[in-house]
DRENKEFI-750697 format. One record per residue (C-alpha): residue number from 1; residue in one letter; x, y, z. Coordinates in steps of 0.2 Angstrom, whole numbers, padded with zeros to 4 digits, always signed. Layout:
N
SITE num residuo  east north    up
SITE NUM       A     X     Y     Z
...
END
This chain:
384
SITE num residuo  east north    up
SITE   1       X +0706 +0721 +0106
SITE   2       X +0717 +0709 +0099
SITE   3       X +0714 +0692 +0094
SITE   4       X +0725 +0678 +0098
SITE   5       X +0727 +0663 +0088
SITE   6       X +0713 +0655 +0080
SITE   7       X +0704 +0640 +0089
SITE   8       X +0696 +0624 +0080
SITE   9       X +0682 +0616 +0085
SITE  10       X +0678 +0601 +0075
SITE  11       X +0660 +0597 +0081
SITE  12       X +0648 +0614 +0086
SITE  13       X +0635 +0611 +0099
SITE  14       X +0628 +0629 +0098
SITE  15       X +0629 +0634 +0078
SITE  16       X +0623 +0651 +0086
SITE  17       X +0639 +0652 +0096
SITE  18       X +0649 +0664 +0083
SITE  19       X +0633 +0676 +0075
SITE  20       X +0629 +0680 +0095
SITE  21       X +0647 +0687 +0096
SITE  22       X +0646 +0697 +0079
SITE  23       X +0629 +0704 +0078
SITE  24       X +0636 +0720 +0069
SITE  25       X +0651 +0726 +0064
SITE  26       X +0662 +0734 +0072
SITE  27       X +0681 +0740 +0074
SITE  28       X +0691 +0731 +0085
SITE  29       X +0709 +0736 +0082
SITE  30       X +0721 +0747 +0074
SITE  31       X +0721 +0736 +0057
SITE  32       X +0733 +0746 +0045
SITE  33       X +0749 +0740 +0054
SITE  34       X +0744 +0720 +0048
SITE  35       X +0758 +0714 +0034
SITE  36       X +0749 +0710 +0019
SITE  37       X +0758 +0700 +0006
SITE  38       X +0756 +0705 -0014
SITE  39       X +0752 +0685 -0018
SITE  40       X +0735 +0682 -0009
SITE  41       X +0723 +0665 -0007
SITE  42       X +0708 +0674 -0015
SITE  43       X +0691 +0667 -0007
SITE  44       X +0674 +0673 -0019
SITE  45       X +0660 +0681 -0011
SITE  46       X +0644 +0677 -0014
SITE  47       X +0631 +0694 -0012
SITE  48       X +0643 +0702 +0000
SITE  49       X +0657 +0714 +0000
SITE  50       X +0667 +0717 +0016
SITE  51       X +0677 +0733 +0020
SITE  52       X +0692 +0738 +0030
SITE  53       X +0690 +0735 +0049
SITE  54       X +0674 +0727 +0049
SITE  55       X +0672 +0711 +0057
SITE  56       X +0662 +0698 +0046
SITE  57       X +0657 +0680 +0050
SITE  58       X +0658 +0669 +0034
SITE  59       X +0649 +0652 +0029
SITE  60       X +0662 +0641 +0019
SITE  61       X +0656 +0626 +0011
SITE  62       X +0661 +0625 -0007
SITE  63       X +0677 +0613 -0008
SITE  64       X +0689 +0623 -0017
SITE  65       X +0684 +0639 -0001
SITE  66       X +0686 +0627 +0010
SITE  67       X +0705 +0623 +0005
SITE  68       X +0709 +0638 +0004
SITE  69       X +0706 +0642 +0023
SITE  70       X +0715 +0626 +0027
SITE  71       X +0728 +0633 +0022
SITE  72       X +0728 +0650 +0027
SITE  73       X +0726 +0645 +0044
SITE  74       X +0743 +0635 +0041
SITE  75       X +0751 +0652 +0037
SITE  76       X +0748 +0670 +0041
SITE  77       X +0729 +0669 +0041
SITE  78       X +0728 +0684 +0025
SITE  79       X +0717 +0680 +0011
SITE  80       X +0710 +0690 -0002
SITE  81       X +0691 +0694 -0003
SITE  82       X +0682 +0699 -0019
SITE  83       X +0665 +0696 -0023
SITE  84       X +0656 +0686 -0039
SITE  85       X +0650 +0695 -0050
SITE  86       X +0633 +0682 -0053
SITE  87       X +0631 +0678 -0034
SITE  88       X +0621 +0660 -0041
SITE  89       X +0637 +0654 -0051
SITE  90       X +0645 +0639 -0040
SITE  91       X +0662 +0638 -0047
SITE  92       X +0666 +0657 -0052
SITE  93       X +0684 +0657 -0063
SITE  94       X +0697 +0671 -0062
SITE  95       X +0684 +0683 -0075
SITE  96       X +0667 +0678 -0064
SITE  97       X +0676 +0692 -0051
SITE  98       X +0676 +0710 -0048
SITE  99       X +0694 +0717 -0048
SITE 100       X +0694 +0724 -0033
SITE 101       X +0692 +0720 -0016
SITE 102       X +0697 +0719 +0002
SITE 103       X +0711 +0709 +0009
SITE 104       X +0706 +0701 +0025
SITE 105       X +0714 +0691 +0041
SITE 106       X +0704 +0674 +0048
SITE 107       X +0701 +0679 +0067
SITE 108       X +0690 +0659 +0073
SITE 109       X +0686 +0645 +0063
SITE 110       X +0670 +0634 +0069
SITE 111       X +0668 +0617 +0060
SITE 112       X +0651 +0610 +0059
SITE 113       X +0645 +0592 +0058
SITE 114       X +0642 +0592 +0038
SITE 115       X +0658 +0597 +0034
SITE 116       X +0657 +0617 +0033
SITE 117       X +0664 +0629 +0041
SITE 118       X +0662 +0645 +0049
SITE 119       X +0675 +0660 +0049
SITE 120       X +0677 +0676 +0057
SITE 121       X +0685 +0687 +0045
SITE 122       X +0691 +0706 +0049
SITE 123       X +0693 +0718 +0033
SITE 124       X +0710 +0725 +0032
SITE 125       X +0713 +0734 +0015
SITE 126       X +0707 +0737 +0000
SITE 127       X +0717 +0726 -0013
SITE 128       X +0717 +0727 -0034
SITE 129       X +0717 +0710 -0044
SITE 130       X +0733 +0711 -0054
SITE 131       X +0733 +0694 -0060
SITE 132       X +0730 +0677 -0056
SITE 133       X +0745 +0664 -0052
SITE 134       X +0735 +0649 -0047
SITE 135       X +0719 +0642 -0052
SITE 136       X +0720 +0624 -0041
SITE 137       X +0714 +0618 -0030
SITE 138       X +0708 +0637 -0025
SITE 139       X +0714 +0656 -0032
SITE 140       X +0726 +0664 -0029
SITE 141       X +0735 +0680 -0038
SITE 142       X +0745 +0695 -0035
SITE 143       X +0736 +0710 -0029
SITE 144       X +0740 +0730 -0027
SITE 145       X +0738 +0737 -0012
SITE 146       X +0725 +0752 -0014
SITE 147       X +0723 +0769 -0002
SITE 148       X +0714 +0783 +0001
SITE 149       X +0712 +0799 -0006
SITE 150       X +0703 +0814 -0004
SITE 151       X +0702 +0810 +0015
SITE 152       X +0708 +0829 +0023
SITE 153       X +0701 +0846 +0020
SITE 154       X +0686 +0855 +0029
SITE 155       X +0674 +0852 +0014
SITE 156       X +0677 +0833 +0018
SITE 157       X +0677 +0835 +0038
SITE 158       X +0660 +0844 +0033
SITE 159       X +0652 +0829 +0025
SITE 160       X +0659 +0816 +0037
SITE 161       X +0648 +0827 +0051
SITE 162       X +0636 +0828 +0040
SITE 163       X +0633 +0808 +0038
SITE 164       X +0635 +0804 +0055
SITE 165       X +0620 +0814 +0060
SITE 166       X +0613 +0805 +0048
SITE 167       X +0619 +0787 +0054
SITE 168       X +0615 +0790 +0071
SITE 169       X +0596 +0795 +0065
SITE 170       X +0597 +0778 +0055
SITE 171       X +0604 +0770 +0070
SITE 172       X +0587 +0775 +0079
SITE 173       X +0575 +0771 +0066
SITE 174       X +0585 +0755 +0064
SITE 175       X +0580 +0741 +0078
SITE 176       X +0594 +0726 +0073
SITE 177       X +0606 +0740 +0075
SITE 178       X +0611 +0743 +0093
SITE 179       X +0614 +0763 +0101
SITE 180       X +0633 +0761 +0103
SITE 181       X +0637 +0760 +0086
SITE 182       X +0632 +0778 +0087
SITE 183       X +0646 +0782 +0099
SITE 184       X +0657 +0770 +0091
SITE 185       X +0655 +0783 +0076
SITE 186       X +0656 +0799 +0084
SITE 187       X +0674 +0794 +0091
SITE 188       X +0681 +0792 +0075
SITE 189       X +0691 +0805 +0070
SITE 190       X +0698 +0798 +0053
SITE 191       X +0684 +0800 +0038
SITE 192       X +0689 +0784 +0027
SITE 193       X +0686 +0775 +0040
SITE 194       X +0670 +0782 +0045
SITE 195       X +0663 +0778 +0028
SITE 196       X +0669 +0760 +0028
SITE 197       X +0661 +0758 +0046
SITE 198       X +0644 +0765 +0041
SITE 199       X +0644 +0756 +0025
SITE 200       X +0648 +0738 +0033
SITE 201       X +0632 +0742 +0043
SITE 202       X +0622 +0747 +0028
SITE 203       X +0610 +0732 +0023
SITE 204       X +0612 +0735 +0005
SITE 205       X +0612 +0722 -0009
SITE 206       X +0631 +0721 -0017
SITE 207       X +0628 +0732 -0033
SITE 208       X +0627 +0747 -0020
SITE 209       X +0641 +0743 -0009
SITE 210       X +0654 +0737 -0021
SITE 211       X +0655 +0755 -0028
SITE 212       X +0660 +0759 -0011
SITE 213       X +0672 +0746 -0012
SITE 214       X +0682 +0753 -0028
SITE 215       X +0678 +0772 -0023
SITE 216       X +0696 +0776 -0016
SITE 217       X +0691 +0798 -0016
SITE 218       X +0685 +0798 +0001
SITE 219       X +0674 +0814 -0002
SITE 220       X +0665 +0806 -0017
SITE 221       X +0664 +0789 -0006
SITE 222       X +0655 +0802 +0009
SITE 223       X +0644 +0807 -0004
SITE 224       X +0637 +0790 -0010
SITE 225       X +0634 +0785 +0007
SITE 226       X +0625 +0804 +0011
SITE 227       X +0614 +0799 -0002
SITE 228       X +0611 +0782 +0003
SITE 229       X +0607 +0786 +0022
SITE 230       X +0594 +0797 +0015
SITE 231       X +0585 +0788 +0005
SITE 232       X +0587 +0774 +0019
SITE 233       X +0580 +0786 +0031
SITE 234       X +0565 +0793 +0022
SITE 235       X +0560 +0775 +0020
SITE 236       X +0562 +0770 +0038
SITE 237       X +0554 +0785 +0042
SITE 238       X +0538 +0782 +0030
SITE 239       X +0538 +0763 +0037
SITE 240       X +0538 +0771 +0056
SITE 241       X +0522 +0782 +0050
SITE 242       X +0512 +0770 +0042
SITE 243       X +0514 +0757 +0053
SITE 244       X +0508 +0772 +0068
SITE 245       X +0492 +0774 +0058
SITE 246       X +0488 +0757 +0058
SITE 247       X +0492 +0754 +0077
SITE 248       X +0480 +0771 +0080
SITE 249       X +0468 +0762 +0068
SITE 250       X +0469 +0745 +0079
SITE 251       X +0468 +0757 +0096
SITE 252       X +0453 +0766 +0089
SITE 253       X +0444 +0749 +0084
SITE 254       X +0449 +0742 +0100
SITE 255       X +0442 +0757 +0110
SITE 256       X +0426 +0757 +0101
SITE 257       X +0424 +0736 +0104
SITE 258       X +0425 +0738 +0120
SITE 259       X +0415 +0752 +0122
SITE 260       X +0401 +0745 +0114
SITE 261       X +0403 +0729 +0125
SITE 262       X +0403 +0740 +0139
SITE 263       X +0385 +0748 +0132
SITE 264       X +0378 +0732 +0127
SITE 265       X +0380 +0724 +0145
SITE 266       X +0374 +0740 +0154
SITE 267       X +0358 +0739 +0141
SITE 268       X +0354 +0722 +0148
SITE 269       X +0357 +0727 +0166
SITE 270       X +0343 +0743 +0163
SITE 271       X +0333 +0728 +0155
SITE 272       X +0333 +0735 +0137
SITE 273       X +0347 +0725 +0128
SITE 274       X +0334 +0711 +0122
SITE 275       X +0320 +0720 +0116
SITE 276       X +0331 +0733 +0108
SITE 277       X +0339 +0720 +0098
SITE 278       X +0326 +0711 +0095
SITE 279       X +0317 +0730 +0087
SITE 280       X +0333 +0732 +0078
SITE 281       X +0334 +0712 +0072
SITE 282       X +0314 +0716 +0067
SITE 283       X +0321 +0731 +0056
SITE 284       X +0334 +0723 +0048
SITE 285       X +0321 +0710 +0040
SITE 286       X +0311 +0723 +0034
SITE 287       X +0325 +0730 +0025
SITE 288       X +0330 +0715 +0019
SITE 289       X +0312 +0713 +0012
SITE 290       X +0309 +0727 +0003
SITE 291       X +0325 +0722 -0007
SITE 292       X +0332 +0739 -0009
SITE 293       X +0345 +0743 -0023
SITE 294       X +0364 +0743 -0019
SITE 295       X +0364 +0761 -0014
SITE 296       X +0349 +0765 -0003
SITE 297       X +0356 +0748 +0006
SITE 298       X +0371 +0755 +0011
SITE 299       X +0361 +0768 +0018
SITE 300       X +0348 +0758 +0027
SITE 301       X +0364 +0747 +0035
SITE 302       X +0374 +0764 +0040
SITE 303       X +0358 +0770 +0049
SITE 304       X +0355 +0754 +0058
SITE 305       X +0371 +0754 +0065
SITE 306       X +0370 +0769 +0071
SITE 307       X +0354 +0768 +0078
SITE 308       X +0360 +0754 +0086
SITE 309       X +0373 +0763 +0096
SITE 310       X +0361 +0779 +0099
SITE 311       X +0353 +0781 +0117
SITE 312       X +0332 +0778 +0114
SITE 313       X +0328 +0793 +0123
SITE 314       X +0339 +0804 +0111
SITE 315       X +0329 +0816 +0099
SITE 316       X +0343 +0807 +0086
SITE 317       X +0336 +0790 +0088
SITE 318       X +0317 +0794 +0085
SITE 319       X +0324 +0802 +0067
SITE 320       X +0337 +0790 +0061
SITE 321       X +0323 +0778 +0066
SITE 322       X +0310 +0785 +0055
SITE 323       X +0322 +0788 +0042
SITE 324       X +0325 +0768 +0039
SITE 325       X +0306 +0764 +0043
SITE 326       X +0303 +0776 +0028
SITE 327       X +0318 +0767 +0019
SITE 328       X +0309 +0748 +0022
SITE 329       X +0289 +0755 +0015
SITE 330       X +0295 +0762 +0001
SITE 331       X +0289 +0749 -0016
SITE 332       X +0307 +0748 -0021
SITE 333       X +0302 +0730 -0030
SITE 334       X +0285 +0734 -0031
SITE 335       X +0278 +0737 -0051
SITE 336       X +0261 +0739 -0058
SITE 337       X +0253 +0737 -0077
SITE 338       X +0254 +0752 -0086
SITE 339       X +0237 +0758 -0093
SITE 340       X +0241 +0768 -0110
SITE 341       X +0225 +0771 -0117
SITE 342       X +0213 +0786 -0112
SITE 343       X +0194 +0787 -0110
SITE 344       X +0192 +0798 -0128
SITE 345       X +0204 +0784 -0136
SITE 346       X +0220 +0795 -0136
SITE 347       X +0236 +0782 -0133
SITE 348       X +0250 +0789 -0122
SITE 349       X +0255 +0796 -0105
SITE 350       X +0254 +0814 -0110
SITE 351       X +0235 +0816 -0119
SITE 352       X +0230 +0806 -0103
SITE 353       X +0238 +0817 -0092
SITE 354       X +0231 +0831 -0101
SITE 355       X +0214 +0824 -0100
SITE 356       X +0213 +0820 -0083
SITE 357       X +0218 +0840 -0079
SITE 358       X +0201 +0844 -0088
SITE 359       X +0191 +0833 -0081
SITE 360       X +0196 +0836 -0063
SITE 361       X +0187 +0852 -0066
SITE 362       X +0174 +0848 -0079
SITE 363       X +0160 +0864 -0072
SITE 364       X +0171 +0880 -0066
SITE 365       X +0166 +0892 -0079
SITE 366       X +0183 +0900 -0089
SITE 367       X +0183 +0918 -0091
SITE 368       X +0183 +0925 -0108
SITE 369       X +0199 +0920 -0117
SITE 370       X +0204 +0909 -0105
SITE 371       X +0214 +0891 -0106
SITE 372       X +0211 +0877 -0096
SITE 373       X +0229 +0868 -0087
SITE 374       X +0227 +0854 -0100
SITE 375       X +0225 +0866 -0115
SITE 376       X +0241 +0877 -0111
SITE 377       X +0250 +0861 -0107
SITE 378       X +0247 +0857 -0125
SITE 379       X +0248 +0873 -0133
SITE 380       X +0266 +0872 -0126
SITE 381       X +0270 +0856 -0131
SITE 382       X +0263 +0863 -0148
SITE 383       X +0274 +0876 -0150
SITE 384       X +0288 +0868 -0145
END
């Protein structure tokens, strides 16, 4: 499809006008037939980098950008596109650039109400900065025009097919991305410019796509992409799983709300929603009297919520039931004075232990030889 000339608008109603046309990139005609000149206007790009074919829409605002495409549209509408090295710097001079770039043509223009613009831009080659011929009121140098390499053979048709079963699996895990540009893909025959269409669709900062800018060996520029689309895809694809178990998590807490809603109001229609609750409220403030330690509390609140989902007449419910009654008597905050000293005036746990194991039996007769409990607890403690 080709574009005609350029039309100006000098006030935009719909700023969204131009991005609704572009939404990805795409190639719309034959490019490699455009004349490019060797003395090009060269525009900075901040964080991006475009490539051959693809069609880009561009902010301009900085002064010296915005003369430049003044005049550009006076001439042939070819400029040169290289990307800043330090994407922050406002004023980038001729050594804040990468060398190499992409020359491009200005397909629209929009104007907005403050003053920028905004340009439609389709790659056309990839261009060398040679050196620079003008500095003001923009920049503008002599450039060599660059080609590919590498780009026949059956080991580089093997890759190509390679990463475009990869693209189209990206293209499916990808939502922004829409299902044609899998077909757009598929139907072109030429690797270079396979690579160039899948790495204009790549959302990658610009430290991984300007290496694809300056890679001119289509088989090694295949390769960086194969590795890219692969690690692309394994995190997609680790997204796409995690976010499945927490949407089976939501579903199963979902399921189990309304389930319970579903018990709680048949309960009440059979009568036995308030009393149960209020036998379940009644256990609760026993447990919470008893002031159990961290760990049994756990427990006595796991069991209470099960027993609070557990049908009465269940053998189930009479246990779990028991289990936390038993839980709420026991003296877990309960403590007593300790009383050390023996009737005989021995001092200590043990001698009164061993004492009270005689005089619980103070009148069996001992056969001959014989020790009492208390006297071989000793005589152990002795030898040992």
């Amino acid at each position: 499809m080709a574009y005609e000339e350029p039309f100006l608008l000098e006030e935009l109603e719909d700023p969204e006008t131009l991005e609704e046309q572009t939404r990805w990139y795409g190639f719309e005609e034959e490019v490699d037939e455009v004349p490019i000149n060797d003395d090009l206007p060269i525009l900075p790009l901040r964080g991006i980098a475009i490539f051959p074919a693809s069609i880009v829409p561009l902010l301009i605002s900085r002064e010296r950008s915005l003369a430049l495409v003044e005049d550009a549209l006076a001439g042939n509408r070819v400029i040169g596109l290289v990307a800043q090295r330090y994407p922050d710097q406002e004023d980038p001079g001729t050594e804040d650039l990468f060398v190499r770039g992409c020359a491009g043509r200005i397909l629209k223009m929009l104007k907005y109400p403050d003053g920028s613009i905004r340009v439609l831009i389709q790659g056309l080659k990839r261009i060398a900065v040679e050196s620079f011929v003008q500095t003001n009121p923009y920049l503008r140098a002599r450039v060599e025009h660059l080609a590919n390499c590498n780009d026949e053979g059956i080991q580089v048709m093997a890759v190509k097919t390679q990463v475009v079963q990869k693209f189209s699996r990206f293209v499916e895990l990808t939502p922004h991305l829409p299902n044609e540009l899998q077909v757009v893909v598929i139907n072109i025959k030429t690797p270079g410019k396979v690579s160039d269409l899948i790495a204009a669709n790549l959302n990658l900062p610009l430290e991984d796509k300007q290496p694809l800018i300056e890679t001119l060996a289509v088989d090694k520029r295949l390769s960086i992409i194969d590795d890219i689309l692969s690690r692309e895809i394994k995190l997609l694809e680790l997204g796409q799983k995690i976010q499945g178990q927490v949407q089976s998590e939501l579903n199963k807490n979902q399921k189990e709300f309304y389930l319970r809603q579903q018990l709680k109001a048949i309960q009440q229609e059979l009568g036995e929603g308030e009393a149960r609750g209020n036998d379940l409220d009644r256990l609760r403030k026993r447990i919470e009297a008893a002031k159990l330690p961290e760990e049994a509390l756990k427990a006595a609140e796991s069991e209470l919520d099960r027993l609070a989902v557990i049908p009465p007449e269940s053998a189930e419910h009479s246990v779990v039931r028991t289990y936390v009654e038993w839980l709420a008597e026991l003296p877990w905050s309960v403590t007593t004075d300790d009383n050390m000293e023996s009737p005989r005036g021995h001092v200590g746990c043990i001698p009164m232990a061993l004492e009270a194991f005689d005089l619980d039996t103070p009148f069996i007769d001992r056969p001959k030889g014989a020790v009492t409990g208390g006297e071989g607890l000793q005589q152990a403690l002795d030898r040992g």
